[in-house]
MIDO-402345 format. One record per residue (C-alpha): residue in three letters; x, y, z. Coordinates in steps of 0.02 Angstrom, whole numbers, padded with zeros to 5 digits. Each point is the difference from the previous one (the first is absolute). Layout:
- res,x,y,z
- ALA,X,Y,Z
...
***
This chain:
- res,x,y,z
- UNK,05969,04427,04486
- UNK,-00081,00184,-00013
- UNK,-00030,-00064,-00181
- UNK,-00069,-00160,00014
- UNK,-00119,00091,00118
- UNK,-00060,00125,-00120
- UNK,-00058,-00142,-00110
- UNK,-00091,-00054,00122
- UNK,-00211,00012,-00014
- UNK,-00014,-00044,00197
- UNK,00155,00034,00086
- UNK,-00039,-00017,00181
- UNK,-00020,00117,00136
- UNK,00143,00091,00096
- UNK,00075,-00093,00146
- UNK,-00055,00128,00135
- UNK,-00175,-00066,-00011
- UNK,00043,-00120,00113
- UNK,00021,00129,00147
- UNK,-00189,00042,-00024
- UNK,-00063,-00166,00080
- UNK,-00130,-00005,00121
- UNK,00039,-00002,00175
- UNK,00058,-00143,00078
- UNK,-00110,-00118,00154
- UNK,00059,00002,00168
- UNK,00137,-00151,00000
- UNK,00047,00007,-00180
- UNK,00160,00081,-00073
- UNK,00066,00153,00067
- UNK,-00125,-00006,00141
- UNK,00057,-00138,00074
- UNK,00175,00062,-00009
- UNK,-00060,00139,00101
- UNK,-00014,00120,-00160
- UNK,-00138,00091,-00032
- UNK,-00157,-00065,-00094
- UNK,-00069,00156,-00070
- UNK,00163,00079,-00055
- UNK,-00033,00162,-00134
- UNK,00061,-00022,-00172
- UNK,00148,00098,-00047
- UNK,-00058,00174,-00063
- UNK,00009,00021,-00194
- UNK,00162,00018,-00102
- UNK,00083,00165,-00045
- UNK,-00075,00080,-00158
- UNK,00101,-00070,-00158
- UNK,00094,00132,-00107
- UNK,00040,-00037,-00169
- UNK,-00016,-00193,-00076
- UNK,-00071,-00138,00095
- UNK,-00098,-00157,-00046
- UNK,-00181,-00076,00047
- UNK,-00054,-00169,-00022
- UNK,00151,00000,-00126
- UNK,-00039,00139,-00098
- UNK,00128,00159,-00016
- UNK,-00085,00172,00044
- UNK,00094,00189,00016
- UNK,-00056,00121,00106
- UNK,00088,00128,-00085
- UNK,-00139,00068,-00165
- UNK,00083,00041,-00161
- UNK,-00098,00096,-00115
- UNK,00032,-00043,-00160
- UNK,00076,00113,-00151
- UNK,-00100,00111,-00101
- UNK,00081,00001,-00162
- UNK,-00119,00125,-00094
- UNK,-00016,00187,00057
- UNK,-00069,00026,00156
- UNK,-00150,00127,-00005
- UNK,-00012,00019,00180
- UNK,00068,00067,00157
- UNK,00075,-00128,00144
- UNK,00027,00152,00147
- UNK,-00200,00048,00013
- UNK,-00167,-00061,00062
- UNK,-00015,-00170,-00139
- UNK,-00179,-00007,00000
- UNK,00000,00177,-00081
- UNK,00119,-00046,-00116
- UNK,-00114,-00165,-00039
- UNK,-00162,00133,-00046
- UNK,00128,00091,-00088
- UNK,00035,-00114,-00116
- UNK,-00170,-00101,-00004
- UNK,-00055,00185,-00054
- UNK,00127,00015,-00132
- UNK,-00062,-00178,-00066
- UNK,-00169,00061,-00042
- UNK,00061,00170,-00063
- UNK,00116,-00112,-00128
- UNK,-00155,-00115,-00025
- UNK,-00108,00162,-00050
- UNK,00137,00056,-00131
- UNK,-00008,-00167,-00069
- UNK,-00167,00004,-00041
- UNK,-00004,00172,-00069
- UNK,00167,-00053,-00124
- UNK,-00077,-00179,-00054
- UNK,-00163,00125,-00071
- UNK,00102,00156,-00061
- UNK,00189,-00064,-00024
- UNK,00022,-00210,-00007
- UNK,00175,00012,-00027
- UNK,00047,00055,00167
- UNK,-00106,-00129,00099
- UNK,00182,-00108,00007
- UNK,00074,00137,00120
- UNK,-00130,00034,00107
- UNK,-00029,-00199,00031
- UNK,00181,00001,00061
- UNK,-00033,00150,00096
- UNK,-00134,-00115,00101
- UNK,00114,-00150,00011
- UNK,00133,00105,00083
- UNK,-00109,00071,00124
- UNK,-00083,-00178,00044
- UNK,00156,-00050,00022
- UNK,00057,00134,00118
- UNK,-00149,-00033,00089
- UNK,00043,-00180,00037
- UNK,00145,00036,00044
- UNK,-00034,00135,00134
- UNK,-00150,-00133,00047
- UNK,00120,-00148,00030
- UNK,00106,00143,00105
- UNK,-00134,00028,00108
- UNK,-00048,-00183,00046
- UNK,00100,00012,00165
- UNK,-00089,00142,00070
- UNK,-00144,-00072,-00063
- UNK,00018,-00167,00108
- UNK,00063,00098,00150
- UNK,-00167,00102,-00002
- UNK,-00101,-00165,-00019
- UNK,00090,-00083,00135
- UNK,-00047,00154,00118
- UNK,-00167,00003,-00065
- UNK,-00021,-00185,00062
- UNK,00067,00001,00153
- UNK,-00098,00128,00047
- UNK,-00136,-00074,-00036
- UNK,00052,-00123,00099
- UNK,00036,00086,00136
- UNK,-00192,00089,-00002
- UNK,-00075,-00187,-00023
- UNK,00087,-00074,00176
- UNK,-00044,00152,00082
- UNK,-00156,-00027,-00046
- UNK,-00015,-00174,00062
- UNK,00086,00055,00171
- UNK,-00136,00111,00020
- UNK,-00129,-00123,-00023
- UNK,00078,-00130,00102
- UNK,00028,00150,00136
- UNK,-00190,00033,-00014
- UNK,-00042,-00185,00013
- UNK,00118,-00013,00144
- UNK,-00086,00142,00087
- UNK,-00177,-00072,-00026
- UNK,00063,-00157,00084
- UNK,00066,00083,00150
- UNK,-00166,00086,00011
- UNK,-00121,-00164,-00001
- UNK,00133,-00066,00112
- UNK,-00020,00150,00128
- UNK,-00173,-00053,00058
- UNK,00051,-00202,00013
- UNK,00015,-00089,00137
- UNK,00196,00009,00085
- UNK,-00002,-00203,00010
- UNK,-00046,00009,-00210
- UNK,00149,00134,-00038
- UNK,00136,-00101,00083
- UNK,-00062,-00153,-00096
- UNK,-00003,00084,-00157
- UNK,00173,00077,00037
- UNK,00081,-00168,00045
- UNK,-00072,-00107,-00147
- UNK,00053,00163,-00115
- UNK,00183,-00016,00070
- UNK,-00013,-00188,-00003
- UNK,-00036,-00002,-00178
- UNK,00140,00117,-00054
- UNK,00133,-00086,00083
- UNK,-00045,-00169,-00092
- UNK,-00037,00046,-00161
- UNK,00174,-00017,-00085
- UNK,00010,-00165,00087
- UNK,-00141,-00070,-00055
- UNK,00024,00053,-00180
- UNK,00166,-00094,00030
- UNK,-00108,-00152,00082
- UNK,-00106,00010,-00145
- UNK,00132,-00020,-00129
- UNK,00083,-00175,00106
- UNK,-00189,-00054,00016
- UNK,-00001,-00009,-00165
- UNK,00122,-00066,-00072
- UNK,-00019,-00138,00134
- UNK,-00158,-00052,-00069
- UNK,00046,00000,-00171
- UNK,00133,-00143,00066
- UNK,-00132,-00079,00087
- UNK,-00099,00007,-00167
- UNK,00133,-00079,-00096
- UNK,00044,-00118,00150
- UNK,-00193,-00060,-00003
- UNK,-00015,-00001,-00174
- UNK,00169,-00110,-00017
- UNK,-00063,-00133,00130
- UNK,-00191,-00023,-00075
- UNK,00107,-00043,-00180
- UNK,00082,-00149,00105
- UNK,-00161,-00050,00067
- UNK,-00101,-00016,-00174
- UNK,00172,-00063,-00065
***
């Protein structure tokens, strides 16, 4: 079965999507079993170590870094950004000796051009090493960001509050407790009238179909 899934271009979704429904009306379900209608949804799943599978494809948490088979011209234990200027250093230093060999000794250009191919080498290799702390630092970097964008909108909203509650200072006390009651009104029935909204209309799509079924027996 895992197989067969794999091939798959659209398997579908996991099965605890279903526990992410929205919450029932009074009189349907669990509600009128006496359960709750606005139950939470279970909180998220342990983290996964090792392999696991997503919409049938097989992923490893565990990063191999794969064998360097030529010599390694650079240091694992220190800081690897030095060791990348290092060696992006040593690269032009090569680069500059090849130049100076193709105009005074040709023969020799050979070994300094695998000179440069080892060190670009080593440097892709250190670079593909360092794509994990890489994608840790950009994850920080955007949550952060984030983070400093809702703030941001929680202080405006805060200040927008606050100018509210001062125009409403000065209004009359009859004017305040209608605004509060049609404010608390409002927010109480909007899920069910997004709910009423979907019934509506599929209801008069039926009715569509309905009419548009009994004006072809009429003309027939």
């Amino acid at each position: 079965r895992s197989s067969s899934c794999q091939r798959m271009s659209y398997p579908p979704p996991p099965d605890f999507y279903r526990l992410y429904a929205p919450p029932l009306a009074s009189g349907e379900g669990g509600a009128a079993a006496g359960g709750s209608a606005h139950a939470p949804p279970p909180g998220p799943p342990p983290p996964v170590k090792g392999e696991y599978t997503v919409f049938g494809s097989g992923h490893s948490t565990i990063t191999v870094e794969a064998p360097f088979e030529q010599s390694k011209l650079y240091r694992s234990d220190v800081d690897l950004r030095l060791e990348l200027m290092r060696l992006n250093s040593e690269v032009l230093r090569r680069f500059t000796a090849l130049t100076l060999n193709l105009a005074e000794v040709p023969s020799q250009y050979a070994r300094r051009v695998e000179e440069i191919a080892l060190l670009c080498n080593n440097l892709h290799h250190l670079l593909n090493a360092i794509r994990p702390s890489q994608a840790r630092a950009t994850l920080e970097h955007v949550l952060r960001e984030q983070v400093r964008q809702k703030r941001e909108k929680v202080e405006e909203l805060r200040g927008h509050a606050a100018a509210a509650a001062a125009a409403m200072a000065g209004a009359p006390a009859d004017f305040v407790h209608t605004v509060e009651v049609a404010t608390a009104a409002t927010t109480a029935t909007a899920a069910p009238n997004w709910l009423a909204r979907g019934s509506s209309g599929v209801r008069s799509q039926s009715a569509a179909v309905e009419g548009g079924e009994e004006r072809m027996q009429i003309d027939g």
